[in-house]
Legacy VTK file of the C-alpha trace (Angstrom):
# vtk DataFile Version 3.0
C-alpha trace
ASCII
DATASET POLYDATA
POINTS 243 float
0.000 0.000 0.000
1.133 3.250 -0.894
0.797 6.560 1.670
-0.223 9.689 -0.660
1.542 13.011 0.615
0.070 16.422 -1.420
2.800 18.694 -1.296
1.931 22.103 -2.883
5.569 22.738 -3.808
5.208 26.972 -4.705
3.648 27.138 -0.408
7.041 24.890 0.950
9.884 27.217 2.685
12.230 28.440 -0.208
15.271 27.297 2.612
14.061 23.491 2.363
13.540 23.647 -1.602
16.803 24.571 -1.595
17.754 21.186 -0.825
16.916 19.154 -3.899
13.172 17.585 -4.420
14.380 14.345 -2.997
16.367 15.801 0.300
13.030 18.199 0.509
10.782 15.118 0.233
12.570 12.962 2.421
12.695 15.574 5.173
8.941 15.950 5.242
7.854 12.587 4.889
10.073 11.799 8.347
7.876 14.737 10.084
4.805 12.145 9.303
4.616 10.101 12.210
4.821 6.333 12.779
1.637 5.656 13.465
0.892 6.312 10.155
3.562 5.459 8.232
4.232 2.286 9.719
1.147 0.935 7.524
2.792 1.954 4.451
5.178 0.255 2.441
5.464 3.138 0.119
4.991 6.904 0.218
4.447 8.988 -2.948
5.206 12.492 -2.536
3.417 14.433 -5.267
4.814 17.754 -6.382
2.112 19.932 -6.809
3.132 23.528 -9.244
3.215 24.823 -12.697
5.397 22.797 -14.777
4.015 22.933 -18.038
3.568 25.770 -20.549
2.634 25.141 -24.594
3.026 21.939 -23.481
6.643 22.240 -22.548
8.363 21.384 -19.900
9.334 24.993 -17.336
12.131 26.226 -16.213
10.975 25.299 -13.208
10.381 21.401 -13.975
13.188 20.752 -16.000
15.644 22.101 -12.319
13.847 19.633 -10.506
13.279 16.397 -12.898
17.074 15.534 -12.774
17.052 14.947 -9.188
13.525 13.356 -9.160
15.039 10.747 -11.769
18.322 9.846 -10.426
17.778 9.411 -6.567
13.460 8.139 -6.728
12.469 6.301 -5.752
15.131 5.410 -2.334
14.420 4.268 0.848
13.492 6.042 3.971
13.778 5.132 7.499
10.918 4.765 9.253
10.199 3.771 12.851
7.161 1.785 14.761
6.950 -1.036 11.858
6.886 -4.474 13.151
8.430 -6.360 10.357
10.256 -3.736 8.618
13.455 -0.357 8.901
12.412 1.160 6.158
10.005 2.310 3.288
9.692 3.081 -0.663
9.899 6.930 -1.210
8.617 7.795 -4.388
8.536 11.698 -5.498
7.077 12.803 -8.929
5.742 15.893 -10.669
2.034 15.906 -10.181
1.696 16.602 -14.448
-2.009 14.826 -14.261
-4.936 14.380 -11.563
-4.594 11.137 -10.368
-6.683 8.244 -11.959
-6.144 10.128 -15.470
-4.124 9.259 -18.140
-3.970 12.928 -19.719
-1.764 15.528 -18.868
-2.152 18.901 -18.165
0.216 21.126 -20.465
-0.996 24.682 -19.265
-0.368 25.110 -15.851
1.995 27.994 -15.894
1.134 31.332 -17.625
4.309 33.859 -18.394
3.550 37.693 -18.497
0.187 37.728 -17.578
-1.445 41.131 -16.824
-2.402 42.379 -13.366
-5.678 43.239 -12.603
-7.627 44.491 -10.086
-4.708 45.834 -8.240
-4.302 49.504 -5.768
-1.703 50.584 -3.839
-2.587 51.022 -0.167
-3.608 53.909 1.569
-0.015 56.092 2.984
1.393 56.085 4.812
2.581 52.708 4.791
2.913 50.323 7.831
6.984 50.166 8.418
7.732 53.092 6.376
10.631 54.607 8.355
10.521 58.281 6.659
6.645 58.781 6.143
6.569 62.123 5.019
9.043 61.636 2.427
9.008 57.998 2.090
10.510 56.871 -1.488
7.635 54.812 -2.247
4.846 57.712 -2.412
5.077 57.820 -6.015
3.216 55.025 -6.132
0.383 56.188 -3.662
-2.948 56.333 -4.967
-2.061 53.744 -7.953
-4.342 51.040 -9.745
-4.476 49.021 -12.568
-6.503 51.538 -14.373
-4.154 54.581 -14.284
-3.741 55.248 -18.181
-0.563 56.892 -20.101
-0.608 60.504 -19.123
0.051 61.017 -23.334
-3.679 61.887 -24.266
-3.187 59.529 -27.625
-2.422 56.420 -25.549
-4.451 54.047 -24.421
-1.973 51.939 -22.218
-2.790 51.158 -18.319
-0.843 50.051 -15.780
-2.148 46.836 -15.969
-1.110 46.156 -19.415
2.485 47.224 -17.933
2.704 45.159 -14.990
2.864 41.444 -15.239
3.351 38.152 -13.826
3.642 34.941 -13.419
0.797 32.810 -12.630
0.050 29.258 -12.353
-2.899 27.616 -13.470
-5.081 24.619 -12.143
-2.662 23.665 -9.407
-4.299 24.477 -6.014
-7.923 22.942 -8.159
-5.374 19.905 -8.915
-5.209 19.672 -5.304
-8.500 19.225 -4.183
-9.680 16.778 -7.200
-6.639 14.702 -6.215
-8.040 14.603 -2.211
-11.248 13.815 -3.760
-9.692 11.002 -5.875
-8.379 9.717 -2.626
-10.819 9.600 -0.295
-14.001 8.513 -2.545
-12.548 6.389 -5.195
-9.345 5.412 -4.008
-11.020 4.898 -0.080
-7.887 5.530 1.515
-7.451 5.482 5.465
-4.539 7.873 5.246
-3.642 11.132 3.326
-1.012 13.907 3.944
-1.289 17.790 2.479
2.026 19.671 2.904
0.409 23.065 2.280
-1.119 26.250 4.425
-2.901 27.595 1.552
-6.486 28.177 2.651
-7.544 27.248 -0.683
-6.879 23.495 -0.058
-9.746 23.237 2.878
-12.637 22.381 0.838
-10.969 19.255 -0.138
-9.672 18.790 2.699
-13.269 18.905 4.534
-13.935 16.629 1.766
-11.781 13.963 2.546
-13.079 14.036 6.451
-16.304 13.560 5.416
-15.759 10.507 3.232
-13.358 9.181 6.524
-10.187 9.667 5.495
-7.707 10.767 7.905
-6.142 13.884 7.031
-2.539 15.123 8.093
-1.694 18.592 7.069
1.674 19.571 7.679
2.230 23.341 7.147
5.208 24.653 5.367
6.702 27.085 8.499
7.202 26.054 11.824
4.751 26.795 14.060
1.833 27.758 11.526
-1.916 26.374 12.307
-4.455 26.061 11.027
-7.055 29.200 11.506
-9.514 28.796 13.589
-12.627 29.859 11.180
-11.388 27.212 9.068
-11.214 24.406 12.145
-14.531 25.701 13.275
-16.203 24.332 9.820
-15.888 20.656 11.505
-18.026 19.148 13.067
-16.706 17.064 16.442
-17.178 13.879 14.141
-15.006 14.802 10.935
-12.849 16.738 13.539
-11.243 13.308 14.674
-10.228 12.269 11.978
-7.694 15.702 11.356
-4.757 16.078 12.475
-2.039 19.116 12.017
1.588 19.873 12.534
4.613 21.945 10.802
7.828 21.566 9.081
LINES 1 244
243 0 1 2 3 4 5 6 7 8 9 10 11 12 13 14 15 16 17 18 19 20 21 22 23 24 25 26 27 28 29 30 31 32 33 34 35 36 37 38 39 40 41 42 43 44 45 46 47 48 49 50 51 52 53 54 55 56 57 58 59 60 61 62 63 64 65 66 67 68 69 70 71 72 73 74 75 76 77 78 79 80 81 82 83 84 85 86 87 88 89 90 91 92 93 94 95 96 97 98 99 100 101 102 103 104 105 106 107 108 109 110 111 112 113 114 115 116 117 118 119 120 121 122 123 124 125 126 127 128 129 130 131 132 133 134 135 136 137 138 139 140 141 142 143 144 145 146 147 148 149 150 151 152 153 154 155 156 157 158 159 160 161 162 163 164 165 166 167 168 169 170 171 172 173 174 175 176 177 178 179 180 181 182 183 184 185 186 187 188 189 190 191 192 193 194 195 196 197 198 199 200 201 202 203 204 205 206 207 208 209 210 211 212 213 214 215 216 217 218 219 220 221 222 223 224 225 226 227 228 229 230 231 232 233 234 235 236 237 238 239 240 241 242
């Protein structure tokens, strides 16, 4: 049997990315605890992000695929199993939902436009100078504030751009749902504090899956408007700790 860990790569501390996908993997998957790894003769990490653009491969992806294909799947230590030191760590790229054979080739968007955007009111929490702080030029601006050139039709939002991924935190929560109701798995684990993963996450309670979410900074919890959304039934069956 194989133990399913979510791990929304983008919301993981830039410090332990640093270390490789594997040595990143492998750290988390020891924070799991024996009781619930000790059932397991395999854990999956899934690398949740945008790796795909046109249908090419990112930046992104092709840093981390070298690693993920020389050194996965390995063995980890585990403790608390009966008959066995160790399991099967296996870390991918999470390209597809799970139970689908079709991949998903735009989940990263370059240059996309800003919208909706305003600069908060000044002065500015932390400003140190706040009658001549350097960043008052920008007071008062949105993503609708045109060209002053009376012949030009360009906004700020055209100007300002980024770069966004697409479908991943969605990805997510139809994976959980995989899990729980076709899968029926006793055990999952979400490595992410993005509040955007609770719906599947109350999803998976509900079908009685046991949910451990490890958030990506020590000491993070859950909020409480979110934990108050359980009832004391569902509420067993969660569980929460950090990196």
């Amino acid at each position: 049997m194989s133990l399913t860990v979510l791990m929304d790569f983008d919301n993981i501390d830039r410090a332990l990315i640093g270390s490789g996908p594997i040595a990143m993997a492998r750290a988390i998957a020891l924070s799991i605890p024996a009781s619930v790894t000790r059932n397991y003769e395999t854990i999956t990490a899934r690398l949740y992000g945008g790796w795909r653009s046109n249908g090419l491969l990112t930046n992104a992806a092709q840093r981390l695929i070298p690693n993920i294909r020389s050194d996965s799947p390995s063995s980890l230590a585990v403790a608390g199993a009966e008959d066995r030191t160790s399991v099967r760590l296996n870390v991918e790229l999470a390209e597809r939902p799970l139970g689908s054979t079709r991949m998903l080739t735009e989940t990263f968007v370059k240059d996309r436009g800003l919208r909706n955007f305003r600069s908060r009111t000044h002065p500015w929490n932390r400003c140190e100078c706040q009658s001549d702080c350097g960043m008052k030029s920008f007071a008062g601006l949105n993503h609708k504030g045109n060209c002053p050139k009376l012949d030009c039709s360009v906004s700020l939002g055209d100007v300002l751009v980024r770069d966004e991924q697409k479908m991943v935190d969605t990805m997510m929560v139809a994976d959980l749902a995989y899990i729980s109701l076709v899968e029926r798995a006793k055990n999952v684990v979400v490595v992410s504090s993005d509040t955007d993963m609770w719906p599947g996450v109350m999803l998976a309670l509900r079908a009685g899956c046991y949910v451990l979410q490890i958030h990506t900074k020590a000491g993070w919890r859950t909020q409480t408007h979110l934990i108050n959304t359980l009832d004391a039934l569902t509420a067993r069956f969660y569980e929460q700790t950090s990196i």
